[in-house]
VEXDRENPA-404217 format. One line per 3 residues: number of its first residue (from 1); their letters; for each residue x, y, z of N, C-alpha, C, CB. Coordinates in steps of 0.2 Angstrom, whole numbers, padded with zeros to 4 digits. Glycine has a CB too. Layout:
# residues N
NUM	a	X,Y,Z,X,Y,Z,X,Y,Z,X,Y,Z; ...
***
This chain:
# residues 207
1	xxx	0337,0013,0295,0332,0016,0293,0333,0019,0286,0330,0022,0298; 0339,0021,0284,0340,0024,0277,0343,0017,0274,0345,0031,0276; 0343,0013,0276,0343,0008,0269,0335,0005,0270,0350,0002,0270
4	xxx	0331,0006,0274,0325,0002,0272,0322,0007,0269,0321,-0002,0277; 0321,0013,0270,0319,0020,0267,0322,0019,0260,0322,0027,0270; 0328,0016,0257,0331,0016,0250,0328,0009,0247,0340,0015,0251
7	xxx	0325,0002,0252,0323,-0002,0249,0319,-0001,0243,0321,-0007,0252; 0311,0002,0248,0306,0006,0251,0304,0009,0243,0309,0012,0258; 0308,0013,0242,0309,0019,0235,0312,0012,0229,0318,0026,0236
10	xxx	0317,0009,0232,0316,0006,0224,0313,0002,0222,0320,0004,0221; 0309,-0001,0227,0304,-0007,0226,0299,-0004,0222,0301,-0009,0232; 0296,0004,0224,0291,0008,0220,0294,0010,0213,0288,0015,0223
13	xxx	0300,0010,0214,0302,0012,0206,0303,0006,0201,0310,0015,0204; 0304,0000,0204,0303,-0006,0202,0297,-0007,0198,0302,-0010,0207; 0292,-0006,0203,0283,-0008,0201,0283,-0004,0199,0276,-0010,0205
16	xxx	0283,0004,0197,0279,0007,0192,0282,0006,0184,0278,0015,0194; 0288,0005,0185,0293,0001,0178,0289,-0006,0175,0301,-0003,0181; 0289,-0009,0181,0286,-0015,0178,0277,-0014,0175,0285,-0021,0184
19	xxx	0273,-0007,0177,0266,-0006,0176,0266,-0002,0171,0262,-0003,0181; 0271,-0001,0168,0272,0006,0163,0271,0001,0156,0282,0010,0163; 0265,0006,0152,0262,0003,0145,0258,-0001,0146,0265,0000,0140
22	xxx	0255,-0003,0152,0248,-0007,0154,0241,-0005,0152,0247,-0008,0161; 0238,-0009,0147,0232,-0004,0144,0226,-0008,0148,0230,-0004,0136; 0221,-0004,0151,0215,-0005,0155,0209,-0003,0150,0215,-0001,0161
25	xxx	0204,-0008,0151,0199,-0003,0145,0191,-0005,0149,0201,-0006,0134; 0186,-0004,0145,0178,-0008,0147,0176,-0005,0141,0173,-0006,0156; 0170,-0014,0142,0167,-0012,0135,0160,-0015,0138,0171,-0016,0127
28	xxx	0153,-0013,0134,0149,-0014,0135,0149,-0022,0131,0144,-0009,0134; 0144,-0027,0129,0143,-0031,0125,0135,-0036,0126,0150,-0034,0125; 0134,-0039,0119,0128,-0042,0118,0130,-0047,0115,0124,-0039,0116
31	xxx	0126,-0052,0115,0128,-0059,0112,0122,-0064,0110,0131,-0063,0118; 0121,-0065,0104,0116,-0072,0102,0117,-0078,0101,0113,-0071,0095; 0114,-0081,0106,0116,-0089,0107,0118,-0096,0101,0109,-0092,0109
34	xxx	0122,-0092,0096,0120,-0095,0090,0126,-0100,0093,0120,-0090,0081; 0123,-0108,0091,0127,-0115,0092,0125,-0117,0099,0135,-0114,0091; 0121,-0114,0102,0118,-0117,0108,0115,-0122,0108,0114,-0113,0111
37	xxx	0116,-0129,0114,0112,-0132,0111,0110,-0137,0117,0115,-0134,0105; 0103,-0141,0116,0100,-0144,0123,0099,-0152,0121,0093,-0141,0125; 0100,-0156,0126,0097,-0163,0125,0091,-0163,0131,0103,-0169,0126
40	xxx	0086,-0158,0130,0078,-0158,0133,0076,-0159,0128,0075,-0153,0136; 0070,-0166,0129,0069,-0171,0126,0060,-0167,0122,0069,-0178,0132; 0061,-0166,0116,0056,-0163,0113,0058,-0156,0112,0050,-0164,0116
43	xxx	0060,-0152,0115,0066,-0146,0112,0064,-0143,0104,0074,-0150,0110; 0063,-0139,0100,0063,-0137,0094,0068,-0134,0096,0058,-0135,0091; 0075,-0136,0093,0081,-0133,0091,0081,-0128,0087,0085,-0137,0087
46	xxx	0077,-0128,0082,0078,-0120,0078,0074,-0115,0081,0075,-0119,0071; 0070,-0117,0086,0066,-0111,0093,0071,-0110,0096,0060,-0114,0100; 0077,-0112,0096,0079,-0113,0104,0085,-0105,0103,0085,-0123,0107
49	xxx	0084,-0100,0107,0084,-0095,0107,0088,-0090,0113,0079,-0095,0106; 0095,-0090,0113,0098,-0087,0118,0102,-0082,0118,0101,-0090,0121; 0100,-0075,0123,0105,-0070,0122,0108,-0069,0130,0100,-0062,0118
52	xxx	0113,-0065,0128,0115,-0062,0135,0118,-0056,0134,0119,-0066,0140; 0119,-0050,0139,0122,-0043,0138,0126,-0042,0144,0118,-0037,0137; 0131,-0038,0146,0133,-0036,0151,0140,-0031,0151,0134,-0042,0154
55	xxx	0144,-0029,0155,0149,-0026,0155,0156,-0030,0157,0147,-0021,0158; 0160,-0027,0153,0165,-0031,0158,0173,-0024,0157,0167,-0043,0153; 0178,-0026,0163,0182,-0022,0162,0188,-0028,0161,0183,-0016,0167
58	xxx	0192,-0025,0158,0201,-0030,0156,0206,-0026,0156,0201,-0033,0149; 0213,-0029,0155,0217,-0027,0157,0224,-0031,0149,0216,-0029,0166; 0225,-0025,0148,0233,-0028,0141,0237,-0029,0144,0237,-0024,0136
61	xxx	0243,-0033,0146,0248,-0034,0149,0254,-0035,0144,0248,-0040,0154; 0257,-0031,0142,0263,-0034,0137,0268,-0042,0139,0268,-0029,0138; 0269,-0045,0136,0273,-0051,0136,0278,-0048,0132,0270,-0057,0134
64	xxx	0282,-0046,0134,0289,-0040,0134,0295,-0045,0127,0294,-0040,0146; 0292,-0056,0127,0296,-0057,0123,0295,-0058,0115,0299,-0061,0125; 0287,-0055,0114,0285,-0055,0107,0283,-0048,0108,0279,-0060,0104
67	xxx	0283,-0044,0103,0278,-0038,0100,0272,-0037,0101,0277,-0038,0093; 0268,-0034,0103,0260,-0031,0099,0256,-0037,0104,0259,-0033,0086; 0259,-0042,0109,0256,-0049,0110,0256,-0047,0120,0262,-0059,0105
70	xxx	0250,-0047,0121,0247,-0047,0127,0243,-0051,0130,0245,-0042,0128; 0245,-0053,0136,0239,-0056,0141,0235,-0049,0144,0243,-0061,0149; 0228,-0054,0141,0222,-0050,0144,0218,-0053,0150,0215,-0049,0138
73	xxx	0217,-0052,0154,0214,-0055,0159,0206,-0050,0160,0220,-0055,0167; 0200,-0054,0160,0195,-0048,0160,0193,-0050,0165,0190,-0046,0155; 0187,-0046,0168,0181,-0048,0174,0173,-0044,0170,0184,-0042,0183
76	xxx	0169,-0049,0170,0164,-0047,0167,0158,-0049,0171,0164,-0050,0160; 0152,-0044,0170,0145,-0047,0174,0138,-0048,0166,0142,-0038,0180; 0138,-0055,0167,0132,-0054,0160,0126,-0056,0163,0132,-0060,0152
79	xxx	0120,-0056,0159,0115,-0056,0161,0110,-0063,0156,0111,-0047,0161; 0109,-0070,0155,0108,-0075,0152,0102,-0077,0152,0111,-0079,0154; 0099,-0077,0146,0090,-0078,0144,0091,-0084,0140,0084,-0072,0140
82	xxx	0088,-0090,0140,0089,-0093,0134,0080,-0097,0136,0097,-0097,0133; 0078,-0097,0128,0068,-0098,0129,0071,-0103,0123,0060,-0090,0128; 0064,-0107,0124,0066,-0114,0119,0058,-0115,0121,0073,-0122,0122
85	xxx	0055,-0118,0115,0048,-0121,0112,0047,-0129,0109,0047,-0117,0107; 0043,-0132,0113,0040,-0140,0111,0039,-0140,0107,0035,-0143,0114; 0041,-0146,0105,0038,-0150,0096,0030,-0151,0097,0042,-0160,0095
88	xxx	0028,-0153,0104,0022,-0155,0104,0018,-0148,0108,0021,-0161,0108; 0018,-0143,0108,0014,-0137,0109,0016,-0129,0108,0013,-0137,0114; 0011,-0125,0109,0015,-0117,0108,0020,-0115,0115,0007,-0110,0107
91	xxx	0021,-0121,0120,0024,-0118,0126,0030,-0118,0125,0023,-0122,0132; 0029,-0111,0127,0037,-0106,0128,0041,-0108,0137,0034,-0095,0127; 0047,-0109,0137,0048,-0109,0144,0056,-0103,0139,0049,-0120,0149
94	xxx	0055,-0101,0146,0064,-0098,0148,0067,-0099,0153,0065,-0091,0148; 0073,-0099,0152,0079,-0101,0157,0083,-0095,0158,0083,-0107,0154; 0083,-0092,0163,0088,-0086,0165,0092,-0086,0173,0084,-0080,0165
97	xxx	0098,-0084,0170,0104,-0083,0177,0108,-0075,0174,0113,-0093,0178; 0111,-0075,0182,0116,-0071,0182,0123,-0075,0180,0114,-0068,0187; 0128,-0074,0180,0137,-0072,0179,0141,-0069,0179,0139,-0073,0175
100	xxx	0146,-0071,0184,0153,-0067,0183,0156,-0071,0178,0157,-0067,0190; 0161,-0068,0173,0164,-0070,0168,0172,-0067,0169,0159,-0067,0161; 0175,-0072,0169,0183,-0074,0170,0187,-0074,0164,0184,-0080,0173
103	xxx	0186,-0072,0157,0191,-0076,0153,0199,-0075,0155,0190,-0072,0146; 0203,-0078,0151,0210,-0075,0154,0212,-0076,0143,0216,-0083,0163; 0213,-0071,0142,0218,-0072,0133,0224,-0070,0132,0216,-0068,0127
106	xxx	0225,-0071,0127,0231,-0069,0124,0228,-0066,0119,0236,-0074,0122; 0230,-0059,0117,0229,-0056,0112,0237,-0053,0109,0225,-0050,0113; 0235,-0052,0102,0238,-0051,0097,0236,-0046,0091,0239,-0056,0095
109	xxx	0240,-0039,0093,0239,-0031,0089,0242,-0033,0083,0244,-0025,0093; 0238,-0029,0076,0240,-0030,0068,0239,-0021,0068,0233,-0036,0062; 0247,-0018,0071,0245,-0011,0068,0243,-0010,0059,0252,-0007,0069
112	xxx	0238,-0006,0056,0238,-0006,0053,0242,0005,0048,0232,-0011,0053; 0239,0007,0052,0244,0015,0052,0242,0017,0059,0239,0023,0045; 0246,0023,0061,0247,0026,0068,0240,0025,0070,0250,0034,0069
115	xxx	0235,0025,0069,0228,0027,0072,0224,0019,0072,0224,0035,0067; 0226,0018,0069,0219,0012,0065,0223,0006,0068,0217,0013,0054; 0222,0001,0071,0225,-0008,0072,0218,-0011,0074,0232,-0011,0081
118	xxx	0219,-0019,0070,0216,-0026,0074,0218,-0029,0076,0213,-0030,0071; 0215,-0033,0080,0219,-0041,0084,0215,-0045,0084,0220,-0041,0092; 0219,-0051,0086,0216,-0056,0086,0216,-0058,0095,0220,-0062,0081
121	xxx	0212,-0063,0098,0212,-0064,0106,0210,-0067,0107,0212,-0062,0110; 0211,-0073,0112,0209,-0081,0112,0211,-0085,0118,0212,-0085,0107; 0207,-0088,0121,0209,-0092,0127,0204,-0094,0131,0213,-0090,0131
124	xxx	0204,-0098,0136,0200,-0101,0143,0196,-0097,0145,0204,-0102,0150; 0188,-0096,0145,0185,-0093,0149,0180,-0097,0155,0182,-0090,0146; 0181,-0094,0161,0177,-0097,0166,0171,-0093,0169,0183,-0100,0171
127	xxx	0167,-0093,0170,0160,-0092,0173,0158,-0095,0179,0156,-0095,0168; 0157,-0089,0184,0155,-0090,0190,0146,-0090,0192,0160,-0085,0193; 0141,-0094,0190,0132,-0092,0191,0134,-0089,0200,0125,-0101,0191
130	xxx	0128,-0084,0199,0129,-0080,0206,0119,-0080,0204,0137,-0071,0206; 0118,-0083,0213,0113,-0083,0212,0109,-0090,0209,0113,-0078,0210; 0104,-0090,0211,0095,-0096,0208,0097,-0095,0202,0084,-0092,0210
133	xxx	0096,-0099,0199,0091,-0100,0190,0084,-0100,0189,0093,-0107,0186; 0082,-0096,0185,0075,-0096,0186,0073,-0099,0180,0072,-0089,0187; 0067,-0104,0180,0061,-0107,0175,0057,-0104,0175,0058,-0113,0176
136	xxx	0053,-0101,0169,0049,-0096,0170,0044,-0101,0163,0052,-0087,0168; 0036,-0103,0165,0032,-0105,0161,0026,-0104,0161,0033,-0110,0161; 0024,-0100,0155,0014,-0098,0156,0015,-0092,0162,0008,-0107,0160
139	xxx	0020,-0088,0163,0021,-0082,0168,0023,-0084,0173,0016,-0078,0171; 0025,-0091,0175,0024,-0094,0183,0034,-0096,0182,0016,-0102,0184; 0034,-0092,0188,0044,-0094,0187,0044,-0097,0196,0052,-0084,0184
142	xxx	0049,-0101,0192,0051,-0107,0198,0060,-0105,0199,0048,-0117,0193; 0061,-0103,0204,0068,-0103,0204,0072,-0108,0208,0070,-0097,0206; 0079,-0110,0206,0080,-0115,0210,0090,-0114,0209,0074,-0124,0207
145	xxx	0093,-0121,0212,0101,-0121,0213,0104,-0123,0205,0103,-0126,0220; 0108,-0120,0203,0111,-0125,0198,0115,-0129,0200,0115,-0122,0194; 0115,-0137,0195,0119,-0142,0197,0127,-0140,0198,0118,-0146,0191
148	xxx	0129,-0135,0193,0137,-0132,0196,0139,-0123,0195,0143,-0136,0191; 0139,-0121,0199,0140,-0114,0198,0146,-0111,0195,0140,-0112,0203; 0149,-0118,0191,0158,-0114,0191,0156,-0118,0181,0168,-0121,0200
151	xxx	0157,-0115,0178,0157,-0116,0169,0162,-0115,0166,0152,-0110,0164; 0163,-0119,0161,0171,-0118,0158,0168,-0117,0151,0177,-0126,0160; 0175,-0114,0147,0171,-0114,0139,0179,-0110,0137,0161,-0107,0137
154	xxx	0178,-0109,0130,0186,-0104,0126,0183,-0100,0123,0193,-0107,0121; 0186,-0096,0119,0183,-0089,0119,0189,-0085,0113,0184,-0084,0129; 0186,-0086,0105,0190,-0083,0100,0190,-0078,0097,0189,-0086,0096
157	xxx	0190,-0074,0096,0189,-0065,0092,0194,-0065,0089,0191,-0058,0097; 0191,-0059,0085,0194,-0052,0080,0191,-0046,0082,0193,-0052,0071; 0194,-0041,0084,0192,-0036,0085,0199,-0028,0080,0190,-0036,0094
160	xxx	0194,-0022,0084,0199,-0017,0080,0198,-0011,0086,0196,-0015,0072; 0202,-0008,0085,0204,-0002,0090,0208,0008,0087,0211,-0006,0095; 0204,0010,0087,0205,0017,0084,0208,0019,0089,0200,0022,0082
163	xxx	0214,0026,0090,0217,0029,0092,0213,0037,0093,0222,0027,0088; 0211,0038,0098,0209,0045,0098,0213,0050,0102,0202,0044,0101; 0221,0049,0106,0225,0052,0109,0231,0044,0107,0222,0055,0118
166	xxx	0237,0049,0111,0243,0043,0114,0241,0038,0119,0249,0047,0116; 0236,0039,0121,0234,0034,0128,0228,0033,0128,0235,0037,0136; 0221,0034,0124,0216,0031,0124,0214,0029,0115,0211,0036,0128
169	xxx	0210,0024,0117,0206,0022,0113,0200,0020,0111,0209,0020,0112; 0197,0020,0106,0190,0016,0105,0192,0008,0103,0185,0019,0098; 0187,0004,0107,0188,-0003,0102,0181,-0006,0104,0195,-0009,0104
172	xxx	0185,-0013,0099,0174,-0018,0095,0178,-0024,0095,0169,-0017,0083; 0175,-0028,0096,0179,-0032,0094,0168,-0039,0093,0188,-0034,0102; 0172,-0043,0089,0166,-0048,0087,0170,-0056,0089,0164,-0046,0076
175	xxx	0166,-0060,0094,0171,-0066,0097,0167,-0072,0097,0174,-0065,0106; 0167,-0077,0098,0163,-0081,0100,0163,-0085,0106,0163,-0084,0096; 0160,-0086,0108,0161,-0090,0116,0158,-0099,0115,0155,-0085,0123
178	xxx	0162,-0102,0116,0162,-0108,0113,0161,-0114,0120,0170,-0109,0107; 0154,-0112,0124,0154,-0117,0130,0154,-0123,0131,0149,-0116,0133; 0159,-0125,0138,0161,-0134,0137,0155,-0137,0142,0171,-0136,0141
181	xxx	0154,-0132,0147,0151,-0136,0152,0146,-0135,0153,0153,-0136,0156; 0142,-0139,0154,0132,-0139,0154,0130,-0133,0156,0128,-0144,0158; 0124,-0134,0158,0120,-0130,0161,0113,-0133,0162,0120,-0124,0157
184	xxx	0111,-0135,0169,0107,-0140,0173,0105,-0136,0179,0112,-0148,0176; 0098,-0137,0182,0098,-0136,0188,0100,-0143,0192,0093,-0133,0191; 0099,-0141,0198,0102,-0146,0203,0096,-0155,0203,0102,-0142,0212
187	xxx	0099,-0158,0201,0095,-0166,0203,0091,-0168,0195,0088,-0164,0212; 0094,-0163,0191,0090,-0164,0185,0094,-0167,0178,0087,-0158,0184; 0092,-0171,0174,0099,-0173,0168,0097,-0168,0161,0099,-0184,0166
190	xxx	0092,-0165,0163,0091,-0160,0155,0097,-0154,0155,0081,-0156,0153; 0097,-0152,0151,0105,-0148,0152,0105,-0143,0145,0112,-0154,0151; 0106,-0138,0144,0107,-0134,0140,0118,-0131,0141,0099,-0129,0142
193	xxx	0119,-0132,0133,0126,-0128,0132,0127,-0122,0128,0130,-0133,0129; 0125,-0116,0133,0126,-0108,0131,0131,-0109,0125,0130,-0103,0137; 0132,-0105,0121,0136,-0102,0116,0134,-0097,0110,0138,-0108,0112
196	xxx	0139,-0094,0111,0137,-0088,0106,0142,-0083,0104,0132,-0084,0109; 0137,-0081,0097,0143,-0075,0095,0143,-0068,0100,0140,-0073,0086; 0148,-0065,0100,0148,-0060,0106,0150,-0054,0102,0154,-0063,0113
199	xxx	0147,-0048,0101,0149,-0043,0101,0149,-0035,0106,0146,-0044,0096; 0155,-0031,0107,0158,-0027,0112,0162,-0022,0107,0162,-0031,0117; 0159,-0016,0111,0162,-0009,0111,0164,-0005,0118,0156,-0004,0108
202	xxx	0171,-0002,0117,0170,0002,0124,0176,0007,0121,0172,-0004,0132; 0183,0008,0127,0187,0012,0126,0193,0008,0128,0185,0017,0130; 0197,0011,0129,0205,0007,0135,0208,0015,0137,0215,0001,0128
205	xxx	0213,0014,0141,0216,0018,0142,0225,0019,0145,0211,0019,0146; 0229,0019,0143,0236,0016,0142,0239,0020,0149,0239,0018,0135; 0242,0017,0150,0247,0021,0159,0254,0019,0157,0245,0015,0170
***
């Protein structure tokens, strides 16, 4: 019993060692579709108009064999409107879903004095639609299944982080989200490719 009672203890001294300087943080953010783009046939490209907002929380993991350079892994909910207009009429249609948002990065801290650093942070993001997509045209919306619920895309930033204690902070950061994989409902070949500039504010908090 007292040696499993001794495993027991140093297993927890183990993991809180290993959790020690893990920053956690959440930020709000909004995004303009800019580089979005569709092969629906008559489409005005310079109409074609996509935003999305949501929240998301993340996590800094040191990689203990560089400096300042963390895996971020985040979990995010956004909310996706994108409305596009015909060559041949005033008709507006819009396209909206929900998402769960998966990136996984690598960031990299540029202290610049005790209070003030930017980073840079970059990598894989994957997208989960949760829920119908909805067609909305002349007020009349039609909801239906997407062709795939599962989106792939990568995901580049610069952002910056103030120091307001030894364990919290503010941060912004400005990214782009650079989608790979369409966006279709089910049984159909017109397709629309989300992308956009992504801007986010929130906090972190250091354990």
């Amino acid at each position: 019993m007292k040696k499993i009672t001794t495993l027991v203890c140093a297993g927890l001294v183990l993991a809180v060692s290993a959790f020690a300087d893990i920053t956690f943080g959440a930020r709000g953010n909004f995004a303009l579709g800019i580089g979005t783009t569709t092969n629906i046939t008559g489409a005005q490209t310079n109409n074609l108009r996509s935003v999305d907002y949501g929240a998301t929380v993340f996590g800094k993991f040191p990689v203990s064999v560089v400096n300042n350079m963390y895996v971020q892994p985040e979990l995010g909910f956004n909310r996706y409107t994108t409305s596009l207009k015909m060559n041949d009429s005033d008709i507006k249609a819009t396209i909206g879903y929900n998402a769960i948002i998966l990136p996984v990065l690598v960031s990299y801290d540029i202290p610049i004095n005790q209070s003030f650093s930017l980073y840079m942070a970059g990598g894989p993001r994957f997208s989960f639609i949760t829920g119908d997509m909805s067609y909305t045209q002349k007020s009349v919306t039609v909801e239906n299944d997407p062709d795939s619920r599962i989106m792939v895309g990568a995901i580049a930033g610069l952002g910056a982080q103030y120091a307001l204690s030894t364990n919290a902070c503010l941060v912004t950061d400005l990214r782009y989200d650079f989608g790979v994989s369409p966006l279709k409902f089910k049984d159909a070949s017109e397709e629309i490719k989300p992308r956009g500039l992504n801007f986010s504010a929130g906090f972190t908090l250091t354990f």
